[in-house]
Every structure is written in structure tokens, then in C-alpha cells.
OpenMM code with the backbone's topology and positions (N, CA, C; nanometers):
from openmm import Vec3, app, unit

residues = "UNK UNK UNK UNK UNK UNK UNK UNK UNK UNK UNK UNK UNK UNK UNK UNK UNK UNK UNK UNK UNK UNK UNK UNK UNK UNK UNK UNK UNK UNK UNK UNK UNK UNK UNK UNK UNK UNK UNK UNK UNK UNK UNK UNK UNK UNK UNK UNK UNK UNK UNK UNK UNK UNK UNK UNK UNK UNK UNK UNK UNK UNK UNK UNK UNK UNK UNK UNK UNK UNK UNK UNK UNK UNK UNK UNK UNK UNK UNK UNK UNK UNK UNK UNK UNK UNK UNK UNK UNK UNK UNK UNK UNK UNK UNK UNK UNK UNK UNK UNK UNK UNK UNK UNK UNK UNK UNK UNK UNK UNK UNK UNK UNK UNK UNK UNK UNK UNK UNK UNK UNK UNK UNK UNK UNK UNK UNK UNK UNK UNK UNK UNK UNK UNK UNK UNK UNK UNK UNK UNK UNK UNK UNK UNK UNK UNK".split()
positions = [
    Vec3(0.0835, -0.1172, 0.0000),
    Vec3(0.0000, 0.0000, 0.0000),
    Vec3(0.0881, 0.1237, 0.0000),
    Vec3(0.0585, 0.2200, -0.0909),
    Vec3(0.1106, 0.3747, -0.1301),
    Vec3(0.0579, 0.4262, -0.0294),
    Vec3(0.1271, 0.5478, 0.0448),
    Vec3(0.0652, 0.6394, 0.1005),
    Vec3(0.1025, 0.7659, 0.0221),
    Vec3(-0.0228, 0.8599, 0.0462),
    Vec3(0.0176, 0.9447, -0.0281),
    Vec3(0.1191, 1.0290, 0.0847),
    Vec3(0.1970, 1.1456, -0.0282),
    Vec3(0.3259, 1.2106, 0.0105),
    Vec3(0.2946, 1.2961, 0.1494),
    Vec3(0.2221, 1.3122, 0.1983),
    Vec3(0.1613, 1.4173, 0.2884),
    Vec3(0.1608, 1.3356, 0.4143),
    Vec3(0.1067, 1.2343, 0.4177),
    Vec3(0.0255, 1.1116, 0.4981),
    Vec3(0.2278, 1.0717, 0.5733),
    Vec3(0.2405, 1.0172, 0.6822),
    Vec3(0.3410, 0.9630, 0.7574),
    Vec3(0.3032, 0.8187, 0.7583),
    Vec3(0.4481, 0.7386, 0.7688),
    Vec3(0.3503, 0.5649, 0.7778),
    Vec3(0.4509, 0.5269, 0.9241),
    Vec3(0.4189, 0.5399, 1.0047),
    Vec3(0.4234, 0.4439, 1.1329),
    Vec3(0.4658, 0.2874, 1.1099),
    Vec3(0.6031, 0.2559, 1.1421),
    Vec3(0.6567, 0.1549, 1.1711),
    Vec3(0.6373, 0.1043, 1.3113),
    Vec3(0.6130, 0.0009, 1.3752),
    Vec3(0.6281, -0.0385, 1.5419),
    Vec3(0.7492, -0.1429, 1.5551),
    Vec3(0.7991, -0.0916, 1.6456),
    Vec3(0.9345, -0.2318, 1.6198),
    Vec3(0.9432, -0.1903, 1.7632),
    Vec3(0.9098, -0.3021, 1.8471),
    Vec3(0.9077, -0.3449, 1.9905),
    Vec3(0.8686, -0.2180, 2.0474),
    Vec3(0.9432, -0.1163, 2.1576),
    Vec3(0.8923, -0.0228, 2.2268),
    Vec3(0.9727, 0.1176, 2.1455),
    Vec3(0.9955, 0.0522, 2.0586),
    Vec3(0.9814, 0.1981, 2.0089),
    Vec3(0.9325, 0.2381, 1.8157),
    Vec3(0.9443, 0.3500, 1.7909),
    Vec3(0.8560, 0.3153, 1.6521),
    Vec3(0.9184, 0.3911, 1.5174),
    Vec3(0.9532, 0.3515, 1.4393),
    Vec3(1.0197, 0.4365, 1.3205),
    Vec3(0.9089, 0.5201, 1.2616),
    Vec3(0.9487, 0.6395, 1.2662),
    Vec3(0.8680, 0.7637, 1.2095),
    Vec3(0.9162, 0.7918, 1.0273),
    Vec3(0.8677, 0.7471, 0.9292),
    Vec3(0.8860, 0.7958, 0.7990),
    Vec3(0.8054, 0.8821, 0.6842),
    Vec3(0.8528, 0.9733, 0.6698),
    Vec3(0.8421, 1.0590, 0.6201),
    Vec3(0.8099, 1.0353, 0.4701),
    Vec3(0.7024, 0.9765, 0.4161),
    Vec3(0.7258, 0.9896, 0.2353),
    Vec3(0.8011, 1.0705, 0.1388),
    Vec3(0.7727, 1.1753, 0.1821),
    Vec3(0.7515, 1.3350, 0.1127),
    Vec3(0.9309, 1.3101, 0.0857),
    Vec3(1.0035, 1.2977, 0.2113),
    Vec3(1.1716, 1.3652, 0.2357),
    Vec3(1.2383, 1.2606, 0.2134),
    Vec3(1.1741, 1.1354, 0.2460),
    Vec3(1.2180, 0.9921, 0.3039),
    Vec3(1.3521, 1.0220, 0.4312),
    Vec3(1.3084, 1.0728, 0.4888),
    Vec3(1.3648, 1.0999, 0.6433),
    Vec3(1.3281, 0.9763, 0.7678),
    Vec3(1.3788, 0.9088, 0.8251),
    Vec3(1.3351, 0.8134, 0.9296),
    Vec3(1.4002, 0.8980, 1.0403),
    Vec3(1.2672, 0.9216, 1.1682),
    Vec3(1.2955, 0.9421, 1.2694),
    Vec3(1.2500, 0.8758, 1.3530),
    Vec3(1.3516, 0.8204, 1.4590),
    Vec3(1.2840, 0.7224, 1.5689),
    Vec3(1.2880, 0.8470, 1.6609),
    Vec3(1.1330, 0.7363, 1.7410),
    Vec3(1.0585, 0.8294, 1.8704),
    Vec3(1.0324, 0.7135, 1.9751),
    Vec3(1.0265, 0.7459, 2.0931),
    Vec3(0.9881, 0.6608, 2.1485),
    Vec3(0.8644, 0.6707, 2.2124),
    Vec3(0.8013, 0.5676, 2.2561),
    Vec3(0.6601, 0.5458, 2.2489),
    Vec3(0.6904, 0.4915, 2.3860),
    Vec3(0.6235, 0.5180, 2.4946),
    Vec3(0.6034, 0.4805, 2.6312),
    Vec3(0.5586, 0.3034, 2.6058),
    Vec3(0.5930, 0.2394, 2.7421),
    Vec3(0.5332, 0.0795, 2.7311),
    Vec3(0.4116, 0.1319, 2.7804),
    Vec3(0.3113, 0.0218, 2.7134),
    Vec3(0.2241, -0.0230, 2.7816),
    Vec3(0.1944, -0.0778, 2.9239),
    Vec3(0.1551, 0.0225, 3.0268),
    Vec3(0.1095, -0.0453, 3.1808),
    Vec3(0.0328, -0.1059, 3.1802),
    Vec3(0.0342, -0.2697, 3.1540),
    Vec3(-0.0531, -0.3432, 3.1567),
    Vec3(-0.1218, -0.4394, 3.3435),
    Vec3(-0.0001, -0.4248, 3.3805),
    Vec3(0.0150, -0.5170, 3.5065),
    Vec3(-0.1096, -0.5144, 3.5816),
    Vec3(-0.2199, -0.6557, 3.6059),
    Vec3(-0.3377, -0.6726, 3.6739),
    Vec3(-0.4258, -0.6371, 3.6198),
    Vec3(-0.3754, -0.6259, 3.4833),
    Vec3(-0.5532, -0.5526, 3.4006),
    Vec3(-0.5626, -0.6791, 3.3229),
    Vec3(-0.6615, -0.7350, 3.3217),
    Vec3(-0.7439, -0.8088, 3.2221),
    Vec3(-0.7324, -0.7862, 3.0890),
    Vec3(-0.6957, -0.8530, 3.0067),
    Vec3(-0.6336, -0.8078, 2.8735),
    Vec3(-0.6727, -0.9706, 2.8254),
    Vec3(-0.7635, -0.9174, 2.6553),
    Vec3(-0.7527, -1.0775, 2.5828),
    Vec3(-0.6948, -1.0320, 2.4904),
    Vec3(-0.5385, -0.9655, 2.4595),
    Vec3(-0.4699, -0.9447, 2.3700),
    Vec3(-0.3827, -1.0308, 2.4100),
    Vec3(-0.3376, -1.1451, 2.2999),
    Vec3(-0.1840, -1.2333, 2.3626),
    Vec3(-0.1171, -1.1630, 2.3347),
    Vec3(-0.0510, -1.0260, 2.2331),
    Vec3(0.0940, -0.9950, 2.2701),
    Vec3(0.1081, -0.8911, 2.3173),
    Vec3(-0.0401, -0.8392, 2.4437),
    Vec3(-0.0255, -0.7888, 2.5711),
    Vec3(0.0264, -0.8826, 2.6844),
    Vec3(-0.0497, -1.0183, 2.6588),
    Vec3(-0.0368, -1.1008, 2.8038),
    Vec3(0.1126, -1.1237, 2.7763),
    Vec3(0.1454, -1.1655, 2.6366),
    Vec3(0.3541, -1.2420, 2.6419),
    Vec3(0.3910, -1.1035, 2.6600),
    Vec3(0.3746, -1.0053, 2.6707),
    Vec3(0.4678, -0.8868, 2.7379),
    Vec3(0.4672, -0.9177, 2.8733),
    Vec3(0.3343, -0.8949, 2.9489),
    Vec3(0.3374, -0.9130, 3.0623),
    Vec3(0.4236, -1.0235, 3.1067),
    Vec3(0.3990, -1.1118, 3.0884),
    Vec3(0.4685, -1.1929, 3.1403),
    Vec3(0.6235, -1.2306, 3.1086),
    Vec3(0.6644, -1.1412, 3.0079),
    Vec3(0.7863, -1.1721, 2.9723),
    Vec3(0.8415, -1.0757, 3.0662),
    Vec3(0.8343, -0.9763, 3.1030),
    Vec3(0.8564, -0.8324, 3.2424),
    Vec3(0.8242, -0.9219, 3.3415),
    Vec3(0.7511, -1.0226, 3.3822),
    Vec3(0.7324, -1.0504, 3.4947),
    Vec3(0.8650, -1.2065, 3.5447),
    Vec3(0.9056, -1.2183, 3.3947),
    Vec3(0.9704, -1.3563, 3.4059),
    Vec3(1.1113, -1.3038, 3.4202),
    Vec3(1.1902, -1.1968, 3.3618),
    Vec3(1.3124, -1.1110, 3.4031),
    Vec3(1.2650, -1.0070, 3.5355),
    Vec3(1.1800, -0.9804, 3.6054),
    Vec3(1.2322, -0.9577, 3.7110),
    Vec3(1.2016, -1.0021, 3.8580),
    Vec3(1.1523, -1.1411, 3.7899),
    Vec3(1.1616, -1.2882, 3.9090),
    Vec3(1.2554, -1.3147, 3.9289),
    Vec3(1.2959, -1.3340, 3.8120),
    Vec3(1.4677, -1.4026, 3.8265),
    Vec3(1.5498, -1.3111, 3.8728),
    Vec3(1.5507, -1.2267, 3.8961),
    Vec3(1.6744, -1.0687, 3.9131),
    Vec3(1.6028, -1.0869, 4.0804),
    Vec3(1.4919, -1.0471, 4.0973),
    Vec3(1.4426, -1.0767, 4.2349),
    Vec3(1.4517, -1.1622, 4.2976),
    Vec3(1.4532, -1.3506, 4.2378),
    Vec3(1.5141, -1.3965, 4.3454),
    Vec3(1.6630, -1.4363, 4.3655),
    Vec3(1.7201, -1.3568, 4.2917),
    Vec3(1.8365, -1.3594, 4.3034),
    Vec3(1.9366, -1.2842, 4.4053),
    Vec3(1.8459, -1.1681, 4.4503),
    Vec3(1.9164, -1.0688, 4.5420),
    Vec3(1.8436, -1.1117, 4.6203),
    Vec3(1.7193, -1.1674, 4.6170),
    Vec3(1.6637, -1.2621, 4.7790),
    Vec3(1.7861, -1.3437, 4.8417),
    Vec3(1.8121, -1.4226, 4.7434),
    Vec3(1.9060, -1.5106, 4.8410),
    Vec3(2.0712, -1.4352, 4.8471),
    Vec3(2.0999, -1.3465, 4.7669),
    Vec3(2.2560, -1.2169, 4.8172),
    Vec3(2.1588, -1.1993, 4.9647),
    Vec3(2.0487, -1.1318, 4.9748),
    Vec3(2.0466, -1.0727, 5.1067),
    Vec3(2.0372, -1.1338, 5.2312),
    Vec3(1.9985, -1.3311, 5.1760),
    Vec3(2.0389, -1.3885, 5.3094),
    Vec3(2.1784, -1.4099, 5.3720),
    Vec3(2.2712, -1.4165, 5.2624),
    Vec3(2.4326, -1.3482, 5.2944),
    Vec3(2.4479, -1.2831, 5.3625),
    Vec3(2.4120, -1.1875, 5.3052),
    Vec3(2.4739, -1.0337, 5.3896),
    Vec3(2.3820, -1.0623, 5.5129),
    Vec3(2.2696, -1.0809, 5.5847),
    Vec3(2.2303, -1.0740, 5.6956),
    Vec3(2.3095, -1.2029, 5.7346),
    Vec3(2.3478, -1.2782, 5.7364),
    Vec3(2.4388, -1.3749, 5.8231),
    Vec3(2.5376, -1.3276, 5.8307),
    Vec3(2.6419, -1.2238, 5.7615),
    Vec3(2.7602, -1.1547, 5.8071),
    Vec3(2.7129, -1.0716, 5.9427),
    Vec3(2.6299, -1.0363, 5.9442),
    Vec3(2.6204, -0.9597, 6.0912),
    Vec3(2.4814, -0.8998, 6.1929),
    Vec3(2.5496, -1.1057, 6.2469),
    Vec3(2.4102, -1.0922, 6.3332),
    Vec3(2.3810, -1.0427, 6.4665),
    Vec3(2.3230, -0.9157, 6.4752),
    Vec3(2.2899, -0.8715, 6.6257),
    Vec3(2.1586, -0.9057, 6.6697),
    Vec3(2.0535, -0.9095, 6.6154),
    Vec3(1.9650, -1.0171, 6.6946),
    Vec3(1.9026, -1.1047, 6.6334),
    Vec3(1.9294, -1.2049, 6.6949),
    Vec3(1.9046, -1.3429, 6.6225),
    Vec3(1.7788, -1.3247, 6.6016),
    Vec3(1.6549, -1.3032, 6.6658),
    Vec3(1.4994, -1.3218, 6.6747),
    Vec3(1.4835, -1.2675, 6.5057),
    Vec3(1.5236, -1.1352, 6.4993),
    Vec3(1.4760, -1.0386, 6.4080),
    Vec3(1.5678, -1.1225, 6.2307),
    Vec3(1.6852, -1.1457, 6.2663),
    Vec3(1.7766, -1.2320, 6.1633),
    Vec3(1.6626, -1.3796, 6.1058),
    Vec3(1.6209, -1.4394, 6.1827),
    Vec3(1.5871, -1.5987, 6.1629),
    Vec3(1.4779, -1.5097, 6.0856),
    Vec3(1.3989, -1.4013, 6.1180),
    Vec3(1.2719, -1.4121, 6.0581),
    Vec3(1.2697, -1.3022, 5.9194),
    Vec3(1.3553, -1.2736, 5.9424),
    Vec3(1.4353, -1.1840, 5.7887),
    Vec3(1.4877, -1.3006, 5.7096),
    Vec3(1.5647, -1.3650, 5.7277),
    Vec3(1.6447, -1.4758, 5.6807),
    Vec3(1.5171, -1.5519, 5.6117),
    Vec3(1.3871, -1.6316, 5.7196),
    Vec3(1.3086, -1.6870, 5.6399),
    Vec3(1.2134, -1.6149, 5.5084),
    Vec3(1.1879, -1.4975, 5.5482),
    Vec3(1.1188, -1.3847, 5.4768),
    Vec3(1.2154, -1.3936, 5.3449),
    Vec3(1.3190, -1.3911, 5.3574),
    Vec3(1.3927, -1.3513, 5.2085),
    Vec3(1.4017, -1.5131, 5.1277),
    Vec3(1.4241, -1.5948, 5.2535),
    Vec3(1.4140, -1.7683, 5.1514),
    Vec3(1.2569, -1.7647, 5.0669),
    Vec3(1.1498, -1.7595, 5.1900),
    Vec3(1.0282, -1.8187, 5.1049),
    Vec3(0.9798, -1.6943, 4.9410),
    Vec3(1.0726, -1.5535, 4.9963),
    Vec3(1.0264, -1.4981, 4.8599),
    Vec3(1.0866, -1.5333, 4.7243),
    Vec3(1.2553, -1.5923, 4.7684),
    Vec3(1.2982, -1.6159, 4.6858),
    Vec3(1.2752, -1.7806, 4.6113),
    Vec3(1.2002, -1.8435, 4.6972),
    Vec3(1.1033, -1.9264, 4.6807),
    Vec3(0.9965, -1.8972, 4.5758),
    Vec3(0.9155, -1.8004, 4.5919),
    Vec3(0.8379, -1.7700, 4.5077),
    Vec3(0.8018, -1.6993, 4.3926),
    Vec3(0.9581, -1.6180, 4.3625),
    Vec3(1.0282, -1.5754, 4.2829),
    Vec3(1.0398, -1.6435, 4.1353),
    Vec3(1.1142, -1.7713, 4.2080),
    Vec3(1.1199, -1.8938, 4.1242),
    Vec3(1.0166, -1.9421, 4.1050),
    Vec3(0.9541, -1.9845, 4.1970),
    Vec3(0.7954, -2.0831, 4.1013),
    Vec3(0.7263, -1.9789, 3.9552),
    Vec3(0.7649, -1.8169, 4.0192),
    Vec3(0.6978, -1.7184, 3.9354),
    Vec3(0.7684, -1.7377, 3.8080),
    Vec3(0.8678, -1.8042, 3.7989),
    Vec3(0.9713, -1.7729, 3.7065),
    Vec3(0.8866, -1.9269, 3.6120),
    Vec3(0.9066, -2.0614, 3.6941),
    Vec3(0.8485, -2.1662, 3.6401),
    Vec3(0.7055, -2.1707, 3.5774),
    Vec3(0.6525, -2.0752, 3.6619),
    Vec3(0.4870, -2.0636, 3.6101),
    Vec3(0.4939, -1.9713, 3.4676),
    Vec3(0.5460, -1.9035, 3.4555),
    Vec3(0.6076, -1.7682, 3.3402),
    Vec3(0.5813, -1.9072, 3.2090),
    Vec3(0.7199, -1.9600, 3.2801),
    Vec3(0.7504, -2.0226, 3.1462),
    Vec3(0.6625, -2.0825, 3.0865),
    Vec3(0.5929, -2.1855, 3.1624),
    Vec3(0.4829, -2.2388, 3.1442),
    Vec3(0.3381, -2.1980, 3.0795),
    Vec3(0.3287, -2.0656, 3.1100),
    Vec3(0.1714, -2.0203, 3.1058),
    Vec3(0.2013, -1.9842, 2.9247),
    Vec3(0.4011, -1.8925, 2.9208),
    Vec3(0.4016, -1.8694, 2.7558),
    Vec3(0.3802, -1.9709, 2.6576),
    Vec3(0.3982, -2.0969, 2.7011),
    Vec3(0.3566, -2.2413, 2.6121),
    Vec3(0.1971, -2.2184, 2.5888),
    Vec3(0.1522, -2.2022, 2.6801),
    Vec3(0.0041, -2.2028, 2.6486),
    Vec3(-0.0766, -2.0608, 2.6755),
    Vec3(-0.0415, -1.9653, 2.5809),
    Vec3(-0.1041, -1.8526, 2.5781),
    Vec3(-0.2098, -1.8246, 2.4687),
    Vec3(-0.2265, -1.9200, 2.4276),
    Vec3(-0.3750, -1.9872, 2.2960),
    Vec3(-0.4377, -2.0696, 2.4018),
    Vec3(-0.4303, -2.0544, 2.5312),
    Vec3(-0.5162, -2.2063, 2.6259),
    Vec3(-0.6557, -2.0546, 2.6577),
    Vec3(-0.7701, -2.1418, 2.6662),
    Vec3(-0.8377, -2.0196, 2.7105),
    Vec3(-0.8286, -1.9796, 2.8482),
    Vec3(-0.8156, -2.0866, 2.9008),
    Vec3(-0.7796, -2.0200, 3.0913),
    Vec3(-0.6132, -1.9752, 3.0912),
    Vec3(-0.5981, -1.9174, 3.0224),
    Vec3(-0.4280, -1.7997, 3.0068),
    Vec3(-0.4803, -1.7071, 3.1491),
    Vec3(-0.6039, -1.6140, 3.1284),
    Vec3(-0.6046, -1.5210, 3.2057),
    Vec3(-0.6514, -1.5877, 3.3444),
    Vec3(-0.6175, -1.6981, 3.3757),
    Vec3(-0.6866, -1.7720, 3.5364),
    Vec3(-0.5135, -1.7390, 3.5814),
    Vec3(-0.3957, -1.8123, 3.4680),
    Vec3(-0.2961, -1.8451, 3.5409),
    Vec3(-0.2330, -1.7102, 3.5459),
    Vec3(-0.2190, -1.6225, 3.4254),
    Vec3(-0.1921, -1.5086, 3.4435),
    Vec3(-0.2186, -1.3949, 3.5951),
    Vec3(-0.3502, -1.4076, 3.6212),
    Vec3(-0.3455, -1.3895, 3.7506),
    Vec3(-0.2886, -1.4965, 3.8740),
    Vec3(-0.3136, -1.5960, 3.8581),
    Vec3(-0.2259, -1.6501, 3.9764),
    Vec3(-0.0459, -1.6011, 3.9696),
    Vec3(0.0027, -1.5697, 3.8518),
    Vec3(0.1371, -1.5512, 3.8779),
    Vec3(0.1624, -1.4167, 3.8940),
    Vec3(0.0235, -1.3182, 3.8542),
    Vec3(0.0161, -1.1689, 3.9075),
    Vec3(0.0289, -1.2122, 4.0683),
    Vec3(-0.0770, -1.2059, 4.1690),
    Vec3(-0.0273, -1.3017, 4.2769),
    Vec3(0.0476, -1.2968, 4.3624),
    Vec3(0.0936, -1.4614, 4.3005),
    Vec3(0.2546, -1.4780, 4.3704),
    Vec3(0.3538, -1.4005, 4.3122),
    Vec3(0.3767, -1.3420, 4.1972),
    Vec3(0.4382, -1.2171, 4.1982),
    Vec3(0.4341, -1.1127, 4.3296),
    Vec3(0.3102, -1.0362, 4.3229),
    Vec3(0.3326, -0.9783, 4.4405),
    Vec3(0.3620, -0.9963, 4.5880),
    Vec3(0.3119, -1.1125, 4.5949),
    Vec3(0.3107, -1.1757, 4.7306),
    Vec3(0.4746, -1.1522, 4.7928),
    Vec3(0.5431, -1.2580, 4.6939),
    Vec3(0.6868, -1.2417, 4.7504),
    Vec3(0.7203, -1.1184, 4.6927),
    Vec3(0.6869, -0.9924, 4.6434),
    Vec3(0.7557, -0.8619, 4.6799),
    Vec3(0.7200, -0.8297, 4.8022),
    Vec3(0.6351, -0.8241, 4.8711),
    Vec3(0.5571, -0.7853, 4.9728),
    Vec3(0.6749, -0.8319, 5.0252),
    Vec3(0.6852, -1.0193, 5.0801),
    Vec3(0.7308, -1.0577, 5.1886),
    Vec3(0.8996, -1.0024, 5.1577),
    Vec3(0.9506, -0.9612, 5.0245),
    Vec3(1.0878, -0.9092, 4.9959),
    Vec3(1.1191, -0.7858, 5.0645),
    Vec3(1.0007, -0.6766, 5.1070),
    Vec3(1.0277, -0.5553, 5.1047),
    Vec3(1.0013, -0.5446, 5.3037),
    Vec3(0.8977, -0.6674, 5.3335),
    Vec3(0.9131, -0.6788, 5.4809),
    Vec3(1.0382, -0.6710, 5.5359),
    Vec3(1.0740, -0.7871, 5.4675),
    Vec3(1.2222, -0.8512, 5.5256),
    Vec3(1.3384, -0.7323, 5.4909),
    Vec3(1.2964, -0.6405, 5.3868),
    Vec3(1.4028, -0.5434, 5.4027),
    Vec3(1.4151, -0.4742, 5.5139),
    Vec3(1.2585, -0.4324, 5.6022),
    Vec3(1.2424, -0.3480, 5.6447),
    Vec3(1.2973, -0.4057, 5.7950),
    Vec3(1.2575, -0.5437, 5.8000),
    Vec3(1.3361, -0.6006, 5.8812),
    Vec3(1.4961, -0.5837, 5.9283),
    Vec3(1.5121, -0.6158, 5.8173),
    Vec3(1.6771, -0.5677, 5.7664),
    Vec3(1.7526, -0.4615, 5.8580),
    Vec3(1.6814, -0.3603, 5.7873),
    Vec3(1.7325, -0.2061, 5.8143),
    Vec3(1.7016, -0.1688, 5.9522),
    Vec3(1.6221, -0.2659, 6.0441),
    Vec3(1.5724, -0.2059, 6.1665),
    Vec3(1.6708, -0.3316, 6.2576),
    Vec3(1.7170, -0.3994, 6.2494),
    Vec3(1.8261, -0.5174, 6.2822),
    Vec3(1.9743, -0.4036, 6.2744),
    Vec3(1.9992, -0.3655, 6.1549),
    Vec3(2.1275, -0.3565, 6.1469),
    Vec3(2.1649, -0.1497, 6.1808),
    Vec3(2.0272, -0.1181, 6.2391),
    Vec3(2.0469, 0.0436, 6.3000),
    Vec3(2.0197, 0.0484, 6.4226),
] * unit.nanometer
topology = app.Topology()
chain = topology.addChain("A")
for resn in residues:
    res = topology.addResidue(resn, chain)
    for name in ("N", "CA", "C"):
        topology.addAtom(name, app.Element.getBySymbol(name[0]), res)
């Protein structure tokens, strides 16, 4: 399809979008904000494989500094009470980090299944869940080691 010389034709290439110009043949890239999709109901699949592809890189990055931060709280323990229950707080998130990561993978195999949006929310969820229990245990953290 011709556009006429006046008219702009919009390229999309991932998050950002080539701007071309007929008239000059000038390409200018712009960038185009992501889509905030997170907890909204969406029957677009290559809304839901975004979502979940953002949710599957920063499971893994998350439970990864879950278990750095049970390290560093065993270098220096001043009270044990507040340590054991920081310590467990950062295992079970980084616990659930991972299943988030296993469920990810899983749900992208079947994102043509019609119950996509049942599991999609369960890994919305346990997504949050273990941030919650991640950001306790920080707070834990910081009130242990001041």
C-alpha cells in the first residue's frame, strides 16, 4: 500500500517506533512509552507475552538478590529473633520468585489455552506476594542492622 506524500507511515518495532516521512524519506525514531498493563485483564496475547515476559526477568533478578540478602544478613548478626525471621522472609520470597519464574515459562507455552487469564493472575499473585514478603524482610533488615 502507497501512502500518499503528505500522509506519515508508522513503523512499530518493539517499544519503540520508526517515524517515515514519504515526502523527504527521512526516518525518525521516537519513542513510544510501554504499555502499563500489570493486573488488568487483557484478551490481547501480545499484551499477556509482554506481561509476562517483564514478569519472568524480574523474578529471576528478584530472586536472586533474595538469596545475596540472606548473605549479607548472616555476616552480621545482632539479633538473632529479628535475623531468623528476615532470613526466612527472604528464603520463602525467593522461593516464590522462582515458582513465578516456572509458572512464566509455562503459562508462555500455552497462551492460545483459554484459561491464560486464570494463570496469568495466579502468577500476578505470587508475583506480588513475595515482593511484599521481599520488602518486609528489608524493612526487617534495616531495623536489625540500625
Amino acid at each position: 500500500m502507497i501512502l500518499p506524500e503528505h500522509e506519515l507511515n508508522i513503523i512499530s518495532v518493539g517499544r519503540a517506533s520508526l517515524l517515515k516521512n514519504q515526502h523527504r524519506n527521512l526516518i525518525h525514531a521516537i519513542t513510544i512509552p510501554a504499555k502499563i498493563n500489570m493486573l488488568k485483564n487483557t484478551n490481547d496475547i501480545t499484551d499477556t507475552r509482554e506481561i509476562l515476559l517483564a514478569i519472568l526477568s524480574n523474578s529471576g533478578t528478584l530472586a536472586g538478590i533474595s538469596l545475596a540478602l540472606v548473605g549479607i544478613i548472616n555476616l552480621k548478626p545482632n539479633n538473632p529473633k529479628l535475623d531468623t525471621l528476615a532470613d526466612d522472609l527472604y528464603i520463602f520470597s525467593a522461593l516464590g520468585f522462582v515458582v513465578v519464574c516456572y509458572l512464566v515459562f509455562f503459562a508462555i507455552r500455552l497462551l492460545h489455552s483459554p484459561r491464560i487469564s486464570y494463570w496469568v493472575r495466579i502468577i500476578d499473585a505470587l508475583f506480588l506476594g513475595s515482593l511484599t514478603m521481599l520488602v518486609v524482610a528489608g524493612f526487617l533488615t534495616v531495623y536489625t542492622f540500625v
